[in-house]
C-alpha positions as CSV (number, residue, x, y, z in Angstrom):
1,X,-34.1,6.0,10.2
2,X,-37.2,4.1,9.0
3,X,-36.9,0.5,6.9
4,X,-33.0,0.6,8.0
5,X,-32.0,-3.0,8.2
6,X,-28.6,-4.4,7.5
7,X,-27.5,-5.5,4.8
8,X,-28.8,-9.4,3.8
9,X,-26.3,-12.6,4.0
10,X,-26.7,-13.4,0.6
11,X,-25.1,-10.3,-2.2
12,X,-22.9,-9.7,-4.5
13,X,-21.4,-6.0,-6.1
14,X,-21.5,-5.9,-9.8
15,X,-21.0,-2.8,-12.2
16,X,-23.4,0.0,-12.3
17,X,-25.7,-0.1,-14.9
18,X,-25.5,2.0,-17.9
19,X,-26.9,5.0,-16.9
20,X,-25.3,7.4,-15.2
21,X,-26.5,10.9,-13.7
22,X,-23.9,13.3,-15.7
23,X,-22.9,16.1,-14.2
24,X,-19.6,17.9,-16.2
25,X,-17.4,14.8,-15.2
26,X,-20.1,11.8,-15.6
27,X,-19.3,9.2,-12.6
28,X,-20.0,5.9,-12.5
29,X,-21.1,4.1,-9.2
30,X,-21.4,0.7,-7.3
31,X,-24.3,-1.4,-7.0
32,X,-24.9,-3.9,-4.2
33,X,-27.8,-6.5,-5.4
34,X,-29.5,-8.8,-3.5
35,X,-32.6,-10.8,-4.5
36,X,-35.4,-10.5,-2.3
37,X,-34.3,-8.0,-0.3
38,X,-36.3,-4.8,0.5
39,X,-33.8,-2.7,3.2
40,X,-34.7,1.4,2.3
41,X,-31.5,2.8,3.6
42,X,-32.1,7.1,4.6
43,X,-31.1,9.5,1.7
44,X,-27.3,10.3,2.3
45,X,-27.7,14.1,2.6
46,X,-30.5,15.1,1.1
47,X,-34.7,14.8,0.6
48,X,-36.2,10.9,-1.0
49,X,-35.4,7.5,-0.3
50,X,-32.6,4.6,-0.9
51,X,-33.3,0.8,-0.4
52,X,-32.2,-2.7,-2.0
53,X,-35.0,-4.5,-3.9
54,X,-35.7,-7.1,-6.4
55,X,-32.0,-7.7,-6.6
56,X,-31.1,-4.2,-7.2
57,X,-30.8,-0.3,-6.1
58,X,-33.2,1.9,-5.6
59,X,-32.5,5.7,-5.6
60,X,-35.6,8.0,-5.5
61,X,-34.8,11.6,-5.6
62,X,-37.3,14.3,-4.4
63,X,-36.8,18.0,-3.7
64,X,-38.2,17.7,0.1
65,X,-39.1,15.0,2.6
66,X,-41.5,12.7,1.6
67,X,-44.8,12.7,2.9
68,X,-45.9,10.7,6.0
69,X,-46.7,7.5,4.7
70,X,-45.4,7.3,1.4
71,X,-42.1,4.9,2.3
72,X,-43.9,2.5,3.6
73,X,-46.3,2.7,0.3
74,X,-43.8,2.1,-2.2
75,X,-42.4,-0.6,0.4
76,X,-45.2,-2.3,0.1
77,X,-45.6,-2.4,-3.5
78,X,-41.6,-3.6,-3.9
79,X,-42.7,-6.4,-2.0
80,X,-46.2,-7.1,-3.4
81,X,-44.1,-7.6,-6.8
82,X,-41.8,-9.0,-6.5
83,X,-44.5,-12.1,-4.1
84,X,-46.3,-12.2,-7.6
85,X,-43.9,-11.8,-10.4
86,X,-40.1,-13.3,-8.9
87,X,-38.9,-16.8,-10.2
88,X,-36.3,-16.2,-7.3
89,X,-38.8,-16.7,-4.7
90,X,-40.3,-20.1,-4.3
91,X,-43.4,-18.5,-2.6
92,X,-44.1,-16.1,-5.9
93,X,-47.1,-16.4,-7.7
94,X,-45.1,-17.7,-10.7
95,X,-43.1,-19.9,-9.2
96,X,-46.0,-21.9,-7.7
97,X,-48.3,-21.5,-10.6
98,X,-45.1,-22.7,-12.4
99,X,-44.3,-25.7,-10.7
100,X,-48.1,-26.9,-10.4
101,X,-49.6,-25.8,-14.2
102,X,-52.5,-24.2,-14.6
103,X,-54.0,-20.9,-15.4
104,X,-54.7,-17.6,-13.3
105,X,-55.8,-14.1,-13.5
106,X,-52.7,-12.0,-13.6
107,X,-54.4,-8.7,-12.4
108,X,-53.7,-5.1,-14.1
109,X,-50.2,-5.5,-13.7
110,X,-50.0,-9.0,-15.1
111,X,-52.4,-7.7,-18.0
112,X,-49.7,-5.1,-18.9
113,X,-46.8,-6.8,-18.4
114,X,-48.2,-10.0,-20.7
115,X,-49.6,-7.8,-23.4
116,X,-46.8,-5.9,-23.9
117,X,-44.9,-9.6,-24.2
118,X,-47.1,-10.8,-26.9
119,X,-46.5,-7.4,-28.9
120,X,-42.1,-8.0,-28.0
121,X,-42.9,-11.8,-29.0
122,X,-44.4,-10.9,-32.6
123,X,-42.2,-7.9,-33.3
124,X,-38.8,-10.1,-32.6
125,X,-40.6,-13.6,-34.3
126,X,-40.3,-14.9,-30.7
127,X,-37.1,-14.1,-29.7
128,X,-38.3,-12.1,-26.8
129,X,-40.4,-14.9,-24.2
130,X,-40.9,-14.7,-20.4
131,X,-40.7,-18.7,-20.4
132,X,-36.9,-17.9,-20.8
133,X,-37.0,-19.0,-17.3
134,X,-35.7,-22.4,-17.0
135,X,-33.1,-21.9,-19.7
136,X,-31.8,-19.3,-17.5
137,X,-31.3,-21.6,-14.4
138,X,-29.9,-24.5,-16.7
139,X,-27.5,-21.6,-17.8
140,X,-26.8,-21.2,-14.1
141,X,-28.5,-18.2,-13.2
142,X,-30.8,-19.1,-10.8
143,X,-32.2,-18.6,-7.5
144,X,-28.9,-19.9,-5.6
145,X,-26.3,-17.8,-8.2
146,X,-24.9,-21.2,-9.0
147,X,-23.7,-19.8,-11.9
148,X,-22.5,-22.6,-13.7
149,X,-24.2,-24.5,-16.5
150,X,-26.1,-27.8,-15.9
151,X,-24.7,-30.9,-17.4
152,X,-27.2,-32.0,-20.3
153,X,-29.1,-30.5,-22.6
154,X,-31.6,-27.9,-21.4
155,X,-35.6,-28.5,-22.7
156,X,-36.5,-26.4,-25.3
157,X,-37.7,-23.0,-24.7
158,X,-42.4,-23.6,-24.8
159,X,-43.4,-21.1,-27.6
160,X,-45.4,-18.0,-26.2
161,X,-48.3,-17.8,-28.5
162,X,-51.6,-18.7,-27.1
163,X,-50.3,-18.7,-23.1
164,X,-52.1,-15.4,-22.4
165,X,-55.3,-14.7,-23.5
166,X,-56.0,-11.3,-23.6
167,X,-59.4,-11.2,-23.5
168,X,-59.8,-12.7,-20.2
169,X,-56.3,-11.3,-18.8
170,X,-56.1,-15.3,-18.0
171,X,-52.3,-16.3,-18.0
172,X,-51.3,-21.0,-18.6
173,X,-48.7,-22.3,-18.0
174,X,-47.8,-26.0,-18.1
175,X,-45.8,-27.5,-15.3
176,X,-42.4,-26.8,-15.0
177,X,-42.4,-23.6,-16.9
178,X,-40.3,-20.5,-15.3
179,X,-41.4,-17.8,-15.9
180,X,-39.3,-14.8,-16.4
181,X,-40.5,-10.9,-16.7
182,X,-36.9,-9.2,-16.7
183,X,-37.4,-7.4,-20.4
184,X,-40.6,-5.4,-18.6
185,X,-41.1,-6.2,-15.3
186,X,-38.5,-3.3,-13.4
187,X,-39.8,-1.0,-15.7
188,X,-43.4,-1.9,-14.6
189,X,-42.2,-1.4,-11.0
190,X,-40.7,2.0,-11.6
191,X,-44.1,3.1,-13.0
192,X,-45.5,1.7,-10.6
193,X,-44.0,3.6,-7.6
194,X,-43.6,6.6,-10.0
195,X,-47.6,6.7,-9.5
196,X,-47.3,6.4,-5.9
197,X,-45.5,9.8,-5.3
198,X,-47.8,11.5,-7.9
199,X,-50.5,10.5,-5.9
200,X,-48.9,11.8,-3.6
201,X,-48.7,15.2,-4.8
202,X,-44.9,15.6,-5.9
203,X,-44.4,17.1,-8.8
204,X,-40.5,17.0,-9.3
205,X,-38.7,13.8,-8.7
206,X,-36.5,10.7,-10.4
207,X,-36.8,7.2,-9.8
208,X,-33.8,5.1,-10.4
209,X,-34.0,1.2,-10.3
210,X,-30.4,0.5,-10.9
211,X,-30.9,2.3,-14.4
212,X,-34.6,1.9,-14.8
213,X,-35.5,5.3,-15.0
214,X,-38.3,7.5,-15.0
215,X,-38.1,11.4,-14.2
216,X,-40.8,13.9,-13.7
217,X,-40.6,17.4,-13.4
218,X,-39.3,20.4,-15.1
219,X,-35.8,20.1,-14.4
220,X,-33.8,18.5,-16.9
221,X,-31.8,15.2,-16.1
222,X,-28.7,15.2,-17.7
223,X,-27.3,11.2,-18.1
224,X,-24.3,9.1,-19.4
225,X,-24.3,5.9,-21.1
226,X,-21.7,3.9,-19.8
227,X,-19.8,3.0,-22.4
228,X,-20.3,-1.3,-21.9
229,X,-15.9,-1.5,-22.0
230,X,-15.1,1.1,-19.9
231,X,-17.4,2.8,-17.3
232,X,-14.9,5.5,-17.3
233,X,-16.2,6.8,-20.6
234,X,-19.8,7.4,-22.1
235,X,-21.3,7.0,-25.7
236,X,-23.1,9.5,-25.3
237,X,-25.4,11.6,-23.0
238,X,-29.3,12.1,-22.2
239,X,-31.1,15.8,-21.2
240,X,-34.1,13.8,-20.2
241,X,-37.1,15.8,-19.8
242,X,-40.6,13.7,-18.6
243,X,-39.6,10.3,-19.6
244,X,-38.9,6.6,-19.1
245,X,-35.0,5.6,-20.0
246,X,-33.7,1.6,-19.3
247,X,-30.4,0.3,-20.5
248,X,-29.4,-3.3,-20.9
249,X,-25.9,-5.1,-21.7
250,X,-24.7,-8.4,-21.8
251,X,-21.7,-7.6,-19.7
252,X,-23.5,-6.5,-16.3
253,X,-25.6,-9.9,-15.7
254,X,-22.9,-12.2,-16.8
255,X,-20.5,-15.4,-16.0
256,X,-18.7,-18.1,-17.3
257,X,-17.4,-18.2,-20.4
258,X,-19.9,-15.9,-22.4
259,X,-22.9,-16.4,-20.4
260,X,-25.5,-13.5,-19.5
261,X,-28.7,-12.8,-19.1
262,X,-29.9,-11.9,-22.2
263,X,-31.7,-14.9,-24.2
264,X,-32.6,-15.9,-27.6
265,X,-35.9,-17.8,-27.2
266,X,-35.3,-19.2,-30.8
267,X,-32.3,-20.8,-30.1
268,X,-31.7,-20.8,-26.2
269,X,-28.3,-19.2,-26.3
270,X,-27.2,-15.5,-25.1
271,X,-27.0,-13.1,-28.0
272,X,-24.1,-11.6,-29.7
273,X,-24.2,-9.3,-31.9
274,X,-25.2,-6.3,-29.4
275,X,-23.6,-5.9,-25.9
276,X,-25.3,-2.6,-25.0
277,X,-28.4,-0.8,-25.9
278,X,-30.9,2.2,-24.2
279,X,-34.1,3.2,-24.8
280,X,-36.3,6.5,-24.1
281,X,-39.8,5.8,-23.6
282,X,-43.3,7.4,-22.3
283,X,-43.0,4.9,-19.6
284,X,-40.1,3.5,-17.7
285,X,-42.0,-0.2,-18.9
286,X,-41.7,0.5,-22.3
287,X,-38.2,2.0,-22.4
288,X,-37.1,-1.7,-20.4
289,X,-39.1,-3.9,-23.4
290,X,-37.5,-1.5,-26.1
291,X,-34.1,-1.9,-24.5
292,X,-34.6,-5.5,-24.8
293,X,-36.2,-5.5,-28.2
294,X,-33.1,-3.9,-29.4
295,X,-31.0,-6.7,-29.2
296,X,-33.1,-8.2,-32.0
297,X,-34.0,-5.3,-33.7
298,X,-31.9,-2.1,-35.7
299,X,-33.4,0.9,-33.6
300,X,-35.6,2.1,-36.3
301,X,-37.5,-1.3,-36.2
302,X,-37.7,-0.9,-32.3
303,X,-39.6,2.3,-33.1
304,X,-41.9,1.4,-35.5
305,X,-43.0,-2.3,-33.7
306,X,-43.8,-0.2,-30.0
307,X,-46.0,2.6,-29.8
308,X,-44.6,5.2,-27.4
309,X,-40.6,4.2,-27.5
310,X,-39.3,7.1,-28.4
311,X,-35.9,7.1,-28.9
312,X,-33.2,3.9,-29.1
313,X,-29.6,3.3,-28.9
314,X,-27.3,-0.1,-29.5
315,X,-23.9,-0.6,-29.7
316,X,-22.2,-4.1,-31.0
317,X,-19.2,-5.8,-29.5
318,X,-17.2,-3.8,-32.0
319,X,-18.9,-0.8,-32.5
320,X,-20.5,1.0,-34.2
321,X,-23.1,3.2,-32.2
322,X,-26.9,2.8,-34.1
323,X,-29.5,4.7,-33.3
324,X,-33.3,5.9,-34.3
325,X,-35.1,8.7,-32.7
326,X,-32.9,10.9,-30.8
327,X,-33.4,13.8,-33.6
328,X,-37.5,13.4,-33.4
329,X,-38.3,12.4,-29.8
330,X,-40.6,14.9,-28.4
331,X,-38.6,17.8,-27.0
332,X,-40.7,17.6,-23.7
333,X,-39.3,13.6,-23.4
334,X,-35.5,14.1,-24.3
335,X,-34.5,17.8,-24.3
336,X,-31.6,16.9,-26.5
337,X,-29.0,14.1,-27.4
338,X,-25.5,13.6,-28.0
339,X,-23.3,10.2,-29.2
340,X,-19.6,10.2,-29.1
341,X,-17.3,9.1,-31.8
């Protein structure tokens, strides 16, 4: 059993995200997160790989064994990430950079990651921002869970524009800043190890990053959306052909009193007029930025700012379903799409 470990000190369960693989009776399942931790666990049963990392779970389906080698490969690159690009690490890249100032070369990675910021940042007037960081930990969601706000008032939110320079692929940021790539950054990972197994030579597999998606193959993936009320129902359901798919909602990172994750540069306080939105995409990167974009954004709008996002879903706290795209997304992306009343 290779990469077994047990399971860290430090986790908490929390609500699957809201995607679901649909079979007639869509199920809904249990997540275990844990920041930080890279345990791959044996597939129960079957061919591909299971393991805990950058705080959630990672289910990567393939039709046989996977080659000698390839584990330990996409091990590797879980933990090479999450050492750059984690403000839950104090050893990350960004969280030195962060506490020091300064400016560094972010790497191919970095270059995508931050450029597809900037193009979030103008499409949302600067509600999207990766320096969301240090609201978040005032907010209480930090490296420690504390998960309670900070007495005082939080410093404002440093604008994005000018930070990276695209040019030069050269990322500044002042001292103190927290940097935070949650609206891309598990979507950039998925790709990422999606491009380890097609180096690899497999032609048919999923990769699941606790609903960070992206599937490749013939076969069609048929998948829920968790309704964000009641995971016993779905808004609808998915036949995702070669495609990235991400869901967000306010209810699956949250505490207190109306607290979650998901932040309003502009004003520093969680949105809420959307609690739930998905994305399709060409890339499992793109789908996460879209599903994040589209709690700023009517679905159509989400379209039309990112080149690539192919289909969008949101729901508000009291209904109704909106969405762009399921009816022209290219048949070999979604194979076909239904919403429930």
């Amino acid at each position: 059993m290779p990469w077994s470990r047990s399971r860290p000190r430090r986790w908490r369960e929390m609500s699957a995200t809201l995607v679901t693989r649909a079979g007639p009776e869509p199920t809904t399942v249990t997540l275990v997160t844990s920041p930080g931790s890279y345990a791959a666990i044996p597939a129960d049963g079957g061919p591909g790989m299971r393991f805990d990392g950058i705080g959630t779970r990672w289910v990567i389906d393939t039709p046989e064994d996977l080659p000698l080698g390839v584990e330990a490969r996409i091990m590797a690159a879980v933990e090479e990430f999450d050492h750059e690009w984690s403000r839950f690490r104090e050893d990350s890249l960004v969280s030195v950079v962060g506490r020091e100032g300064g400016t560094v070369p972010v790497g191919d990675d970095g270059e995508a990651m931050m450029r597809l910021y900037t193009r979030l940042a103008a499409a949302t007037d600067g509600a999207v921002n990766p320096l969301i960081g240090a609201r978040l930990e005032h907010l209480g969601y930090d490296r420690s869970y504390r998960l309670t706000e900070a007495p005082g008032a939080p410093d404002p939110i440093p604008d994005w524009e000018g930070r990276f320079r695209g040019t030069t692929a050269l990322l500044t940021l002042p001292r103190g800043t927290v940097l935070d790539v949650g609206a891309v950054g598990k979507g950039r990972l998925v790709d990422i190890v999606t491009g380890i197994l097609r180096r690899a030579r497999i032609a048919d597999f999923t990769v699941d990053a606790g609903g960070d998606m992206r599937h490749v193959g013939d076969e069609v993936l048929r998948v829920a959306l968790e309704h964000p009320f009641d995971p016993s129902r779905a808004v609808g359901v998915l036949e995702l052909g070669e495609a990235g798919l991400a869901a967000s909602a306010t209810n699956r990172r949250a505490w207190a009193d109306g607290l979650h994750h998901v932040i309003d540069a502009r004003t520093g306080e969680p949105v809420r007029d959307i609690v739930a939105t998905w994305a399709v995409a060409r890339s499992a990167m793109l789908a996460d930025a879209a599903s994040t974009a589209a709690f700023f954004l009517a679905p159509q709008a989400v379209l039309d700012a990112l080149d690539g996002v192919y289909a969008v879903v949101s729901m508000g706290p009291h209904g109704p379903v909106r969405a762009a795209g399921l009816d022209t997304a290219p048949t070999t992306a979604l194979r076909s799409a239904r919403l429930f009343d």
